[in-house]
C-alpha positions in Angstrom: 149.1 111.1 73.5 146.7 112.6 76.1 143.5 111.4 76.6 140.7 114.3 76.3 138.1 114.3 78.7 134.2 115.4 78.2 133.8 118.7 79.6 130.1 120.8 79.1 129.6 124.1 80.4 126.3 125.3 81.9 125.3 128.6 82.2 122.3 128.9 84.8 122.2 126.9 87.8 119.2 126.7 88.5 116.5 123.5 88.8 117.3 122.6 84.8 121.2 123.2 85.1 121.5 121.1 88.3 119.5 118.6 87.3 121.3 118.6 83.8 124.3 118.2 85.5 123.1 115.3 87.8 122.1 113.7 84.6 125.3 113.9 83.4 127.0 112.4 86.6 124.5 109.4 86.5 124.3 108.5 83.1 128.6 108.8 83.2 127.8 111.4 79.4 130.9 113.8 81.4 133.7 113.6 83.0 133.5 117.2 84.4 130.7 120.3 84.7 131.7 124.3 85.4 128.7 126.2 86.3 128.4 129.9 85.5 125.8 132.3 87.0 124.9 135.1 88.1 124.4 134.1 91.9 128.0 132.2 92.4 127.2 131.1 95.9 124.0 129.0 94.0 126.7 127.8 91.2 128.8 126.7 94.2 126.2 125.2 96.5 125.3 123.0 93.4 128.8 121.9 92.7 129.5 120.5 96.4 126.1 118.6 96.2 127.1 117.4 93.1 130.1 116.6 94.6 128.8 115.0 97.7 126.8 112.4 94.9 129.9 111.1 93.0 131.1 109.0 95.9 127.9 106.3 94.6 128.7 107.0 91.0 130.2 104.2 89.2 132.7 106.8 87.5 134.9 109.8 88.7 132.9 113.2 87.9 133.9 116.7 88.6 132.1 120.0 89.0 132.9 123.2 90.0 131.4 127.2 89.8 133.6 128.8 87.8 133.2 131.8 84.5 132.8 131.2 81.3 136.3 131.4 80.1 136.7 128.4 82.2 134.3 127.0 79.5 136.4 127.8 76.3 138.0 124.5 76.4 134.1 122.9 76.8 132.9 120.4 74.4 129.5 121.8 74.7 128.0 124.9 76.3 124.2 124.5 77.2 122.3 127.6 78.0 120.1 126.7 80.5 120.1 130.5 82.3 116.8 132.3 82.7 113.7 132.4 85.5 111.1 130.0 86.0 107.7 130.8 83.9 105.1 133.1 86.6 102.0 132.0 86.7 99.4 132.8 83.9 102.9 133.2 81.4 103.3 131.1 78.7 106.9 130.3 77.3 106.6 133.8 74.3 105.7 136.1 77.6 109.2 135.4 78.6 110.9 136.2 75.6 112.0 140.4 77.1 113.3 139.0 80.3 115.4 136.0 78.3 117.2 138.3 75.7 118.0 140.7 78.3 119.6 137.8 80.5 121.2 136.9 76.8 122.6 140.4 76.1 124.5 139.6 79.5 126.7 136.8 78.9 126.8 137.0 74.7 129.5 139.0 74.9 131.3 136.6 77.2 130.8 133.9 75.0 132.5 135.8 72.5 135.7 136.7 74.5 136.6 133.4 75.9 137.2 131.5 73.0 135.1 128.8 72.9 134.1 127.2 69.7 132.4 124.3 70.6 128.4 123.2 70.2 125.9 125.3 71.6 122.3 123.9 73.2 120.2 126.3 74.3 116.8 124.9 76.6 115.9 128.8 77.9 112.5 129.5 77.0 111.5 130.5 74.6 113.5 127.9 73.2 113.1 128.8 69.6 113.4 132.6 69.8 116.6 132.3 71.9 118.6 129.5 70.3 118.1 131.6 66.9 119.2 135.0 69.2 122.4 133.0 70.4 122.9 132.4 66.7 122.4 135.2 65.4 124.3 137.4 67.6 127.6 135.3 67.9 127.0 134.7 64.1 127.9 130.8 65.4 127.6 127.6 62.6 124.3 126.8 62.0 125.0 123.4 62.4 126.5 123.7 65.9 123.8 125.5 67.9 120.7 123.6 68.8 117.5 124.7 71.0 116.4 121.3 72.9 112.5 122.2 71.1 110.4 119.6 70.9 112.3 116.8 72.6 110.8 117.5 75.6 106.9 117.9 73.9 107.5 115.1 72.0 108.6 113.0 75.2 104.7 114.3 76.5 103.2 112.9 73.4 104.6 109.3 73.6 103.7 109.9 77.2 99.8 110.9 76.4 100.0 107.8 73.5 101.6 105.1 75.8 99.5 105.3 78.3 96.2 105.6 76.1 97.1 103.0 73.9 98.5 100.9 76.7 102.1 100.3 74.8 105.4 100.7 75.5 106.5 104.6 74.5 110.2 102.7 72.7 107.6 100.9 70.0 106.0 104.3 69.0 107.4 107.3 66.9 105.5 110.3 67.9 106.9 113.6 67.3 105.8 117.6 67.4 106.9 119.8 64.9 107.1 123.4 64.9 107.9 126.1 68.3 108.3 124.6 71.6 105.2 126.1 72.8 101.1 126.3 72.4 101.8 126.3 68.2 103.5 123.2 68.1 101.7 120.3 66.1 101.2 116.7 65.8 102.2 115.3 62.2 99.7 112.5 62.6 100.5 110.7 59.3 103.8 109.9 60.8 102.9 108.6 64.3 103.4 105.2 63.9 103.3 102.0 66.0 106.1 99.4 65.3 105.7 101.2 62.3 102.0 100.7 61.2 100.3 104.1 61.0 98.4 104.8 64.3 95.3 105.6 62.1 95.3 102.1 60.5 95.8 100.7 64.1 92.9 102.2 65.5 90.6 101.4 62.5 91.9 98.1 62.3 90.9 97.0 66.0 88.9 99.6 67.8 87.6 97.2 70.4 92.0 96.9 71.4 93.3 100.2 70.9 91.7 103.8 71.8 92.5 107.1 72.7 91.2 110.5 73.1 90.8 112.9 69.8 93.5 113.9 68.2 93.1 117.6 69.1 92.2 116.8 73.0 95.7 114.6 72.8 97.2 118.0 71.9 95.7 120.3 74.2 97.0 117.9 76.7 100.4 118.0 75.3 100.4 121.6 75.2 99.1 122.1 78.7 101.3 119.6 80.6 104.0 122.4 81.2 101.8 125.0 82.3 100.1 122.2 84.9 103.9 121.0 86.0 104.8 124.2 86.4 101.8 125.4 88.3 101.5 122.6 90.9 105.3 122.6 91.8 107.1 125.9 90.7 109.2 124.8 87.8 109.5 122.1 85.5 113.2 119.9 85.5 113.5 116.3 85.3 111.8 116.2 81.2 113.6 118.9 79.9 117.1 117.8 81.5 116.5 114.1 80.4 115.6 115.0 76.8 119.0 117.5 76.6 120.7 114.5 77.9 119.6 112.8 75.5 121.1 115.4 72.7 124.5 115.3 75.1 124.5 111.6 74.3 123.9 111.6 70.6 126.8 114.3 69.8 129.2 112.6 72.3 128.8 109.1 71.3 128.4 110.3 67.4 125.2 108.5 67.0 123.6 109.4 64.3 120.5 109.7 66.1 117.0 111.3 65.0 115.5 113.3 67.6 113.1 116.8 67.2 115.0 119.8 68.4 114.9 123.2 67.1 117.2 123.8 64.4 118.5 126.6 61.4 115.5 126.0 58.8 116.4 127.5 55.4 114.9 125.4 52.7 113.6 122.2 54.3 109.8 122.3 54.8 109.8 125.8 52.6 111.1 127.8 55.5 113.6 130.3 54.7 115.8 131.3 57.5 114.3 130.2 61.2 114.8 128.2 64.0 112.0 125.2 64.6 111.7 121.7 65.6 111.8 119.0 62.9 113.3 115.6 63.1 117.3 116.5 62.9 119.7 113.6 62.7 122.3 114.4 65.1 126.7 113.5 65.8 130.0 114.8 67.0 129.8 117.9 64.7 126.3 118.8 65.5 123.5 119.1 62.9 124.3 116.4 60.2 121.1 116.2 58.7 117.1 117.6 58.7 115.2 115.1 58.4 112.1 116.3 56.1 108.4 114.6 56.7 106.0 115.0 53.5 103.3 116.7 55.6 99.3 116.4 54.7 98.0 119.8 53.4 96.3 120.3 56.7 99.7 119.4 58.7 101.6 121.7 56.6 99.3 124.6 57.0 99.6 124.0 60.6 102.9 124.1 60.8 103.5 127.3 58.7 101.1 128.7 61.4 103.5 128.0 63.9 106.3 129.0 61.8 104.8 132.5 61.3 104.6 132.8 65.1 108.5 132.3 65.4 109.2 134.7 62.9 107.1 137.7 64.4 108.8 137.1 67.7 112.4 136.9 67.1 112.0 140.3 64.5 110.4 141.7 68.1 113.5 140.2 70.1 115.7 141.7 67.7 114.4 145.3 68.5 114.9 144.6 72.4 
């Protein structure tokens, strides 16, 4: 018996893919990486720097620029292609350029024979996992948008430092499109599992924060401030796919908010958006659903209705 290695595909090699990749290197989640794009030279360049960092790995790592028929024997393929968001854009305003860049290597997918799981983190997230699935008509339960991982990661970020705890003792997600509609289910942040409402009531003088819809704004704007003040924004999205990587390869059965097929759960019929999703080897095992507050769930229909109207208009692209 032969021992199968863990082998992901990326296609895009830009900042995201690369650091992706690095990710993968560091944290030992694959044993080799084949970048497609575009620009080869870049998928090359990437590969030999890659290669240049294995030597202080504690594990053997390859990587290489390659097609993606060299990905059909890929555990996982992560979409990562697309261009960085121009200033004044927010993540729907590239939806035209990222279903043309789609419409490109769909039909490559389809020819090469790969069957594995799909994770797609080009923006807009939402609109283009749900493209990629509709398209290659792939199992629901085996393509993923990375969502709200990386939203939620801002949250517990905006939280932890307010409250002054530790971001592992708090469970703090967004629901909804990875973008300015997301919300904040605030009946189920919680802190070591005490409602954060109760906390605050219970000892103002200890624990305070800013209002509930400044946290947001904040939460919502972080991107377009990343991306303004240094081009691009890498290391948060690329951690929090990681983090999806590590779930389906070690089978862990672990809850995390990415953007998933809705058809039933939360009364959504037929869409991608980020809820809590309990994922393993196979993918998608399970959507996890919260019982929102009248005012949540309205909010979140709101950005449901948003990621409906845009994927009927990518569909006519």
């Amino acid at each position: 018996m032969s021992i199968k290695t863990r082998k992901i595909g990326i296609i895009g090699a830009g900042n995201v893919g690369s650091h992706l990749a690095l990710q993968f290197a560091v944290q030992g989640l694959a044993d080799e990486v084949v970048f497609y794009d575009i620009n080869h030279d870049k998928a090359t360049g990437e590969s030999l720097d890659l290669l240049d960092a294995v030597s202080y790995q504690p594990h053997h790592f390859e990587a290489y620029a390659g097609t993606v028929d060299d990905m059909k024997d890929a555990d996982i393929l992560i979409n990562a292609s697309g261009r960085p968001r121009l200033q004044g854009q927010n993540r729907l305003d590239m939806m035209n350029s990222a279903v043309d860049t789609s419409k490109e290597f769909l039909p490559i997918i389809e020819k090469s024979g790969f069957d594995g799981i799909i994770i797609s983190i080009s923006n807009p997230c939402d609109i283009i996992a749900e493209y990629l699935q509709y398209k290659l008509d792939w199992p629901k339960q085996k393509i993923i948008g990375s969502g709200t991982a990386l939203d939620s990661a801002r949250l517990q970020m905006q939280l932890s430092t307010q409250l002054k705890i530790n971001r592992r003792s708090l469970t703090a997600y967004l629901l909804g499109e990875h973008g300015d509609s997301s919300m904040i289910p605030w009946s189920h942040v919680t802190v070591a599992g005490k409602p954060i409402d109760e906390l605050l009531a219970e000892k103002p003088d200890v624990y305070h924060m800013d209002s509930k819809d400044e946290i947001l704004r904040k939460v919502h704007e972080e991107g377009t401030w990343e991306n303004s003040m240094k081009g691009c924004t890498e290391f948060g999205v690329s951690s929090a796919t990681a983090e999806l990587v590590r779930a389906i390869y070690h089978d862990e059965h672990k809850i995390l908010p990415c953007s998933v097929y809705l058809d039933g759960p939360y009364g959504i019929k037929d869409s991608f958006a980020s809820v809590p999703v309990k994922i393993g080897k196979d993918g998608v095992e399970d959507i996890i659903e919260l019982h929102l507050t009248d005012e949540e769930n309205e909010e979140f229909q709101k950005s449901i209705k948003v990621l409906k109207e845009h994927f009927a208009r990518a569909l006519k692209l």
